[in-house]
Backbone as numpy.savetxt, mean C-alpha at the origin, in Angstrom:
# Nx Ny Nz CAx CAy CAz Cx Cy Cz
19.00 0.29 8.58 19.76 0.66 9.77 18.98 0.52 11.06
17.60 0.37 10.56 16.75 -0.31 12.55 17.05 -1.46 12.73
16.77 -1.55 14.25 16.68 -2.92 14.50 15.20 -3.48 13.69
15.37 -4.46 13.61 14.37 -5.63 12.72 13.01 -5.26 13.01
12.85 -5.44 14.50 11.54 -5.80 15.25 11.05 -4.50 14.72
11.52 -3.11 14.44 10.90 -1.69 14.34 9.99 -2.26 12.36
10.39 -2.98 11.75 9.40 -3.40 10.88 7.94 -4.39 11.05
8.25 -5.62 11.96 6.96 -5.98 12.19 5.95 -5.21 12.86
6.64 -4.40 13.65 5.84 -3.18 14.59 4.75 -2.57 13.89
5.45 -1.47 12.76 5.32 -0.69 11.82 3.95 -1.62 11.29
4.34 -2.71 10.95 2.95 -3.47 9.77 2.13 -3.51 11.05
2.38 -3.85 11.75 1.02 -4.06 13.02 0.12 -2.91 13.27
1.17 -1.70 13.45 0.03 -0.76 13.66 -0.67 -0.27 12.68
-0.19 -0.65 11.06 -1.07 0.17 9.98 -2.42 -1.15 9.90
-1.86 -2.48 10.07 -2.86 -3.44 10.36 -4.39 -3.15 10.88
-4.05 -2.30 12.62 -4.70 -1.65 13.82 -5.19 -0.49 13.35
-4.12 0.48 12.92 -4.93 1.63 12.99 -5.10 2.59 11.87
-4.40 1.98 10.56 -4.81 2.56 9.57 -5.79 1.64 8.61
-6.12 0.43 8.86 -6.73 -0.80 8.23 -8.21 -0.91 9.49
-7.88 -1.35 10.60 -8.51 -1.35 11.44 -9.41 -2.99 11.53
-8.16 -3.60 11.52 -8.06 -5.08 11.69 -7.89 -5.41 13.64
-8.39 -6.63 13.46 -8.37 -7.09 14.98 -7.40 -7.92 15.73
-7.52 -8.58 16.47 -6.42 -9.02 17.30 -5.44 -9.95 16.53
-6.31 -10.85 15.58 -5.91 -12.31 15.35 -5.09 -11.63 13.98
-5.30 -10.66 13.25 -4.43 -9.96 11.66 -3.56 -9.10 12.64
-3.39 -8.72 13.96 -2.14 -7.80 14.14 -1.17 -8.98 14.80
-1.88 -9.59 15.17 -0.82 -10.63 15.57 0.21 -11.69 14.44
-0.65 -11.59 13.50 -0.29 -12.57 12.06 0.90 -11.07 11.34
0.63 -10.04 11.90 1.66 -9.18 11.47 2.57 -9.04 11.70
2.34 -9.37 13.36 3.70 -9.32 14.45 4.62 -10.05 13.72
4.00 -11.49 13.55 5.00 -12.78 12.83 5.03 -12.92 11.90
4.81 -11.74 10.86 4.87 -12.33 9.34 6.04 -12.88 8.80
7.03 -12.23 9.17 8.66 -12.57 8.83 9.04 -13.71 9.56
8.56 -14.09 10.09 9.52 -14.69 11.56 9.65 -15.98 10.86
8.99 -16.51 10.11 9.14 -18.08 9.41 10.10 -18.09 8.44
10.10 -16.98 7.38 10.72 -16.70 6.53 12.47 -16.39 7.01
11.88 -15.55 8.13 13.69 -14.24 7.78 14.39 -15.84 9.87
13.76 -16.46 10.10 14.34 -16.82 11.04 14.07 -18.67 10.97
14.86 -19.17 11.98 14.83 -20.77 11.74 13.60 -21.24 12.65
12.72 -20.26 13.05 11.21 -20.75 13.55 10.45 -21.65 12.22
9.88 -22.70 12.76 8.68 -23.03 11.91 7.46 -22.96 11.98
6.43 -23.20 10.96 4.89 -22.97 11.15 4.59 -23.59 12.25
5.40 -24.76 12.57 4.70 -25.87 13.44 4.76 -25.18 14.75
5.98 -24.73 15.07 6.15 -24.05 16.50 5.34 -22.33 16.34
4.90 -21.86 15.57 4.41 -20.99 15.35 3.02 -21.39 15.98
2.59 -22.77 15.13 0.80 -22.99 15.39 0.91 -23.16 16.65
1.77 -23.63 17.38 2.12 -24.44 18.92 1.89 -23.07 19.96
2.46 -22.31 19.94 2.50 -21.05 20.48 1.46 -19.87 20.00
1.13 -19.87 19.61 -0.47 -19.05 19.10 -1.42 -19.40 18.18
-1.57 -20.63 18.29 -3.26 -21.40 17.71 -2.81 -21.85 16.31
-3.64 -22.18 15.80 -4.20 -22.48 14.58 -4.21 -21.13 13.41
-5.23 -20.25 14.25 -5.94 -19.52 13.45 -4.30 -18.50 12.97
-3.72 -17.97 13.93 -2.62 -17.35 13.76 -1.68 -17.85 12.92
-1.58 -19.00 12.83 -0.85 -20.32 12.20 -0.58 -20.32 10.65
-2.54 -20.45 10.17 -2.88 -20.36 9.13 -2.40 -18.99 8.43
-2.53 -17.86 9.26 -2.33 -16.68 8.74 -0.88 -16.24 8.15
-0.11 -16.64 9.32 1.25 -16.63 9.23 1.93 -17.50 8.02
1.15 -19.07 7.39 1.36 -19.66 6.24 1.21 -19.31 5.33
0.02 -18.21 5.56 -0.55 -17.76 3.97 0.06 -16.71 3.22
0.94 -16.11 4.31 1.76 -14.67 3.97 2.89 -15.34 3.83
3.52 -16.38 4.29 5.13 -16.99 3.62 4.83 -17.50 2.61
3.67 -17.91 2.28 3.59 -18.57 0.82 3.35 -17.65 -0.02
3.00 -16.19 -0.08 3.42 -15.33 -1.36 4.08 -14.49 -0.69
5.16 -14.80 0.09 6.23 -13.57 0.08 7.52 -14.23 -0.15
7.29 -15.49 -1.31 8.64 -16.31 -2.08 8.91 -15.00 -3.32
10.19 -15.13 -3.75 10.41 -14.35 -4.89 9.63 -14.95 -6.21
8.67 -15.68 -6.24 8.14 -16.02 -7.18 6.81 -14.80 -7.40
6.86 -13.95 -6.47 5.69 -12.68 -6.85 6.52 -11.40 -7.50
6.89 -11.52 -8.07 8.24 -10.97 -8.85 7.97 -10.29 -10.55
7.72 -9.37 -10.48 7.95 -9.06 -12.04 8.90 -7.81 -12.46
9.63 -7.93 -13.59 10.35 -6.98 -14.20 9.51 -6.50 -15.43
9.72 -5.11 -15.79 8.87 -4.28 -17.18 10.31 -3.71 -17.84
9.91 -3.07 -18.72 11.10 -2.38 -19.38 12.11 -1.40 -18.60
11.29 -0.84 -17.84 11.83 0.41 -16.63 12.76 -0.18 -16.27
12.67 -1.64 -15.32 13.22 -1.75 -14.40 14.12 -3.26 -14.88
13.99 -3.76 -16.12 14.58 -4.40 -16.32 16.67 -4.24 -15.97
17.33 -5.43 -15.84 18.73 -4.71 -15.73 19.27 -6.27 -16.94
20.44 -6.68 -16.74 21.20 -7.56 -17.10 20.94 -9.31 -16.62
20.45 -9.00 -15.92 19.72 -10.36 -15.35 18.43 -10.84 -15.51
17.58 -10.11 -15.89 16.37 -10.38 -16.17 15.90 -9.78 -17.55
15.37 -10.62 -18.08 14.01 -9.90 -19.13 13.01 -9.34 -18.98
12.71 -8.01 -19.45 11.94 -7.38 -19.68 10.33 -8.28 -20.14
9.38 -7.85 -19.59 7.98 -8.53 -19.76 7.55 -7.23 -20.46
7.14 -7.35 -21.84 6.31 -6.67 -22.80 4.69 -5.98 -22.01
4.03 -6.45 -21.31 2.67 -6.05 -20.85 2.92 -6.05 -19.61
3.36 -5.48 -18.92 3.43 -5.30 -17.09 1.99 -5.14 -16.54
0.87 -4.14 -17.48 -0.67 -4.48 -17.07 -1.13 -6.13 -16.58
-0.59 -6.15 -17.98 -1.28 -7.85 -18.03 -0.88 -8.87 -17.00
0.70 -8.55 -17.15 1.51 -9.49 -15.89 0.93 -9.38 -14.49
1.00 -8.06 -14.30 0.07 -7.37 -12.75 -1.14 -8.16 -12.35
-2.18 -8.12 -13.53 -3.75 -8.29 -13.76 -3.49 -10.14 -12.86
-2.34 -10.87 -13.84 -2.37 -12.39 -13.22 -1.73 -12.28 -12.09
-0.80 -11.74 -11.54 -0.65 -11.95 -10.12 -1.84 -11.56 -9.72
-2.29 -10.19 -9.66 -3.35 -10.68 -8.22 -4.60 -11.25 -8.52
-5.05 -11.37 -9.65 -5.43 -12.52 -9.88 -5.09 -14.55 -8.82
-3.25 -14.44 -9.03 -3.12 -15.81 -7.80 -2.64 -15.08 -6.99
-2.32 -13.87 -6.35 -2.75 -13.55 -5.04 -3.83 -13.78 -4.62
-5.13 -13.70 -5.04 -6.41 -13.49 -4.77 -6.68 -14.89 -4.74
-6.54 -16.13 -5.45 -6.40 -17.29 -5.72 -6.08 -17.84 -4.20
-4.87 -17.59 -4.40 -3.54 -18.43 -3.28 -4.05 -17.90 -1.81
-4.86 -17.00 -1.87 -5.00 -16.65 -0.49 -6.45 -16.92 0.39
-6.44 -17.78 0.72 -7.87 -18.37 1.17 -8.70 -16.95 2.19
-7.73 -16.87 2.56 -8.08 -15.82 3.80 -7.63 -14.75 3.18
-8.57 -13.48 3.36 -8.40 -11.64 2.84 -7.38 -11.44 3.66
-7.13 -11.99 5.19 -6.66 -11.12 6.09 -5.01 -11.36 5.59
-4.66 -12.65 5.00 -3.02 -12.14 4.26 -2.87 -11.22 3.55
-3.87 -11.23 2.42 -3.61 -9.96 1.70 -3.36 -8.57 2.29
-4.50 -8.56 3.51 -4.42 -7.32 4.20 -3.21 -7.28 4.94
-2.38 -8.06 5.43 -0.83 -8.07 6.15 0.09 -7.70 4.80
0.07 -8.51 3.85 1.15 -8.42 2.66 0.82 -6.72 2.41
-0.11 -6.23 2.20 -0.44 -5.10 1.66 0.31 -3.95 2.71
-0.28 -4.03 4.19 0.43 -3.49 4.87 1.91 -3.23 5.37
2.52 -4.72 5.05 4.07 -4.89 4.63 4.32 -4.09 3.25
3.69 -4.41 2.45 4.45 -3.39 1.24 4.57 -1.96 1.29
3.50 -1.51 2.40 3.04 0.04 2.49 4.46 0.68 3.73
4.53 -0.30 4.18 5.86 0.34 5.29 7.02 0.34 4.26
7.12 -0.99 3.67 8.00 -1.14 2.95 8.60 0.22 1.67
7.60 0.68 1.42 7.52 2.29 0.46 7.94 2.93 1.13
7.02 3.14 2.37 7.84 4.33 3.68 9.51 4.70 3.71
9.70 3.28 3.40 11.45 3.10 4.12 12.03 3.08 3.07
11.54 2.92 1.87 12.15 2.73 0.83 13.69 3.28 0.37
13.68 4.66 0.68 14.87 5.48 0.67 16.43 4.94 1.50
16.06 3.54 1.87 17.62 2.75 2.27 17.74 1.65 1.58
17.13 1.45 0.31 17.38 0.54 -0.69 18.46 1.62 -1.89
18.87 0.46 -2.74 19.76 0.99 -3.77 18.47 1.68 -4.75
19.09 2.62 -5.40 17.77 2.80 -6.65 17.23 1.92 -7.42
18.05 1.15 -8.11 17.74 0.11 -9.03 16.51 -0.62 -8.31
17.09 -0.88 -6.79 15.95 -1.91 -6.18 14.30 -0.50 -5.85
14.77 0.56 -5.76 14.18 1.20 -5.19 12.90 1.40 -6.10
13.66 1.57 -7.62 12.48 2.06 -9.21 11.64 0.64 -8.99
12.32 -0.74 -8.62 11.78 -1.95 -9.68 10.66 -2.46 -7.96
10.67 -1.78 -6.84 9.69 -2.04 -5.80 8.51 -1.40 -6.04
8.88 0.25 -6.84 7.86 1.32 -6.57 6.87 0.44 -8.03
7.91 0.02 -9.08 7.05 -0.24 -10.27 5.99 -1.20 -9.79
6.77 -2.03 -9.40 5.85 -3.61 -8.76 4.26 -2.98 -7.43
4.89 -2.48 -7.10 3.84 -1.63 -6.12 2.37 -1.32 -6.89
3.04 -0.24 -7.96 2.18 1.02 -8.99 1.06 -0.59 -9.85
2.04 -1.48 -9.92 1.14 -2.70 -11.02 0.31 -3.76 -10.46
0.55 -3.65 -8.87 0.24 -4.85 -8.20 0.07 -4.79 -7.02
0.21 -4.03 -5.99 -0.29 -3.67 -5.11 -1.55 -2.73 -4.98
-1.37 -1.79 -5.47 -2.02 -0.29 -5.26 -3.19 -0.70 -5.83
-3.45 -1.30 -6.96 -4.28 -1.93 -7.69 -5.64 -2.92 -6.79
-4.70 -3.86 -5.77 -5.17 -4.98 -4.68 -5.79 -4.11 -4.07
-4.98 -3.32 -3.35 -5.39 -2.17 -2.27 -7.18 -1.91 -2.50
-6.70 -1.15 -3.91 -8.56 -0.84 -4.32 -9.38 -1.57 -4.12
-9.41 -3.01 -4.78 -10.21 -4.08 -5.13 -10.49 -4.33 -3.77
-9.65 -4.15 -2.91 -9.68 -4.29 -1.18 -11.21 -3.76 -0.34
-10.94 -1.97 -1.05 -11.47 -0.93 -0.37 -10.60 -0.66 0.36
-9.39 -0.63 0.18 -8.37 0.89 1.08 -7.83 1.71 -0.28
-8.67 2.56 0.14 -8.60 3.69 -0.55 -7.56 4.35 -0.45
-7.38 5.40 0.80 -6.31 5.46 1.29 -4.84 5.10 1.29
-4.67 3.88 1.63 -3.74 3.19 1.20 -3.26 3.00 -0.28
-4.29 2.88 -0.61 -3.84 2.37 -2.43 -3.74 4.10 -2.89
-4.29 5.31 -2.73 -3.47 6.47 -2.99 -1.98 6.41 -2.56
-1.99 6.48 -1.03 -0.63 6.66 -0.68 0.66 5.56 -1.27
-0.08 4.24 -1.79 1.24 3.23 -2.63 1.71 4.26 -4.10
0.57 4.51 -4.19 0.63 5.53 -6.15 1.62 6.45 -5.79
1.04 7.06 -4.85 2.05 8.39 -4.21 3.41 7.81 -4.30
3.57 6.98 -3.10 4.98 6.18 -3.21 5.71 5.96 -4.12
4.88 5.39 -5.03 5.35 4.38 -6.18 5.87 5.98 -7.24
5.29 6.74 -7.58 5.54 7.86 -8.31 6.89 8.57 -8.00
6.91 8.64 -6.66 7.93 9.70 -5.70 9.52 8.98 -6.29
9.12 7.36 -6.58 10.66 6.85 -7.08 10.75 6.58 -8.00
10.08 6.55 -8.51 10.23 6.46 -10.23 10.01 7.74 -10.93
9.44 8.97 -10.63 9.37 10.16 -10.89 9.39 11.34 -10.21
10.98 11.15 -9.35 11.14 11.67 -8.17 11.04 13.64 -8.37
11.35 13.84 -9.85 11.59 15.57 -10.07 9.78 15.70 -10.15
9.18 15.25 -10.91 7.71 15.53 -11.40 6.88 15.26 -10.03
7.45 13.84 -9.43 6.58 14.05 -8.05 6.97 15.41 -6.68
7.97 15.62 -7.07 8.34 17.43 -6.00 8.05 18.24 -6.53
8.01 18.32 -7.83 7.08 19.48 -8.36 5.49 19.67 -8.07
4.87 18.05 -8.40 3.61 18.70 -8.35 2.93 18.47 -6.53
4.09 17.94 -5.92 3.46 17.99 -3.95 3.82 20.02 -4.01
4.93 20.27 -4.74 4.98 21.95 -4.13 4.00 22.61 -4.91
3.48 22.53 -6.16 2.26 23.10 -6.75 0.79 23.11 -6.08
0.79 22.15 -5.16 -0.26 21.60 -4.03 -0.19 22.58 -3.00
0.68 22.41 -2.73 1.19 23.38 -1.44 1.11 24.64 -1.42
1.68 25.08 -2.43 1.64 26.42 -2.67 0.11 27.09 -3.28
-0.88 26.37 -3.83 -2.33 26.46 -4.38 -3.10 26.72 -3.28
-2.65 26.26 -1.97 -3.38 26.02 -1.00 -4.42 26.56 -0.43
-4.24 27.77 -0.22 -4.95 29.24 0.35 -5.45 30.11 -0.82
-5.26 29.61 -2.40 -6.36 30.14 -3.34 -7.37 29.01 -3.41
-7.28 27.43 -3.21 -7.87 26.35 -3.50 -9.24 26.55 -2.33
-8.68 26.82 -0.91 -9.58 27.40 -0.47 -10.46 28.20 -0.22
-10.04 29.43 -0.74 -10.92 30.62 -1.24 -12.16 30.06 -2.37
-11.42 29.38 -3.54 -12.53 28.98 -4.38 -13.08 28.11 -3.72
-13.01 27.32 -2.97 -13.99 26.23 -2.51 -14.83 26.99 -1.68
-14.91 27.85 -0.69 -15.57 28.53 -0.01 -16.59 29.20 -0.89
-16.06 30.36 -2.15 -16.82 31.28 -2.63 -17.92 30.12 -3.24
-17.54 29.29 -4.40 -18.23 27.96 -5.04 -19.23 27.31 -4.11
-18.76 27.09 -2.34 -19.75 26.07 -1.88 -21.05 27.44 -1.24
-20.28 28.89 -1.07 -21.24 29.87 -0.25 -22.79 29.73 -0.68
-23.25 29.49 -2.48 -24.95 29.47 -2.36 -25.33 28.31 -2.39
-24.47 27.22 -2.15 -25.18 25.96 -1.77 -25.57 25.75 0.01
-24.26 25.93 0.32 -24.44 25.87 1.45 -25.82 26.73 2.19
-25.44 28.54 1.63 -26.86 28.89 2.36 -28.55 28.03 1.82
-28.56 27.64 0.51 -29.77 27.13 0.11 -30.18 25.99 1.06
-29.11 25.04 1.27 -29.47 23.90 2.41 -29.35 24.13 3.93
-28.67 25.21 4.04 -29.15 25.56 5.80 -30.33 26.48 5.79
-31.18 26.98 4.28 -32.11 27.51 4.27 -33.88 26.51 4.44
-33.11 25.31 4.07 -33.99 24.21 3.93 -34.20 23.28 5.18
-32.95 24.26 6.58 -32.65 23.19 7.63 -32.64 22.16 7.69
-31.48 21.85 6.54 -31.57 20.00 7.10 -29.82 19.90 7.28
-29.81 18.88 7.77 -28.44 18.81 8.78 -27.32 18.46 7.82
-26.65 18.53 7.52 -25.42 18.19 6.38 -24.09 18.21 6.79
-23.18 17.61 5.79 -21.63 17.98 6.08 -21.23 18.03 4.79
-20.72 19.38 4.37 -19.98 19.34 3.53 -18.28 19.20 3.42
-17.82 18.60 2.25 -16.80 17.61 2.01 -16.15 18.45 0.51
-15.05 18.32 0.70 -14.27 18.23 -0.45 -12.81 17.53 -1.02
-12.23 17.26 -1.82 -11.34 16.57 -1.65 -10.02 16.91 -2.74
-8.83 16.75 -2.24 -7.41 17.14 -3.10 -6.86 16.02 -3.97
-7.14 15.90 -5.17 -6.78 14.75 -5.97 -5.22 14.50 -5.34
-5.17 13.48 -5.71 -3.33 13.00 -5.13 -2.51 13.46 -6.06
-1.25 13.01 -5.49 -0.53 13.62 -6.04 -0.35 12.74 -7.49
-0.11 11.73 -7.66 -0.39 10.65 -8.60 -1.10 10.60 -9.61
-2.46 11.37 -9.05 -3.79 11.26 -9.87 -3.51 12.50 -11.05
-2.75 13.84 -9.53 -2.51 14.74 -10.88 -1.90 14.73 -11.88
-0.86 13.59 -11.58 0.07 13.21 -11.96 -0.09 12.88 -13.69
């Protein structure tokens, strides 16, 4: 129900400011669609912002054909067959993702398109909604890591869980929630004789802790 442009936007700024990519990958974000979803071509693309933008913008229409596509048992329907090993299937796409893409910085646009794409997810039909989150959980989130976005590749799991295990994923975000203010008490009492032993030793530190995802608890 947005206008269009509110999606290339969206990938640009997770590009910028949750990736923390530079001019030439937010711009290849701006236009990722524009070859695909409009009657622009690469050629007038390279013509109007270089080469380098060019290349980028090619490398993301060439795996965002429906040929990056897999069905598992979940999400199989009447039209397609079910693939026995969805690991395995996963493992060879990005495998020729990783192949097909000369340049990291598509991957890093495709990745960031799929991550809005989860966001919004909730104005797709279900059927499409289970067989995006599955494809995500086998093949994205996975990339993400191998990437180093950490971050990101939690929040796809997150995603990917929330629609395919929409009762178990509200259960365990409110078990989180509600733990909150005992989780902290124990972390405090647990870190109190470390902490004094190393400000006893004066040396400068930061202590850190961290909330498994929701996924992980999963």
């Amino acid at each position: 129900g947005d206008p269009y442009i509110c999606h290339p936007l969206a990938v640009a700024r997770i590009v910028s400011k949750e990736i923390g990519m530079g001019s030439t990958t937010i711009a290849a974000a701006l236009l990722h669609d524009v070859v695909k979803e409009t009657k622009v071509t690469n050629e007038e693309i390279d013509e109007a912002f270089g080469l380098r933008i060019g290349n980028l913008v090619r490398g993301i229409t060439k795996i965002s054909g429906g040929n990056v596509r897999f069905v598992t048992e979940e999400t199989s329907d009447e039209h397609h067959h079910a693939i026995k090993n969805p690991e395995e299937q996963a493992e060879n796409f990005r495998n020729l993702l990783l192949t097909m893409s000369e340049d990291v910085r598509v991957l890093i646009v495709k990745i960031a398109d799929r991550l809005h794409n989860m966001r919004t997810l909730n104005a797709l039909s279900q059927f499409k909604q289970r067989r995006i989150a599955n494809e995500t959980l086998y093949l994205y989130a996975p990339l993400a890591y191998r990437l180093g976005l950490f971050n990101i590749k939690s929040e796809l799991e997150d995603l990917s869980l929330k629609f395919e295990h929409p009762e178990e994923y509200e259960e365990i975000k409110n078990l989180i929630k509600d733990s909150e203010a005992s989780r902290e008490r124990l972390v405090t009492t647990f870190a109190a004789p470390i902490v004094s032993m190393v400000e006893a030793l004066d040396l400068k530190y930061t202590f850190k802790y961290r909330m498994k995802s929701i996924f992980s608890t999963w």
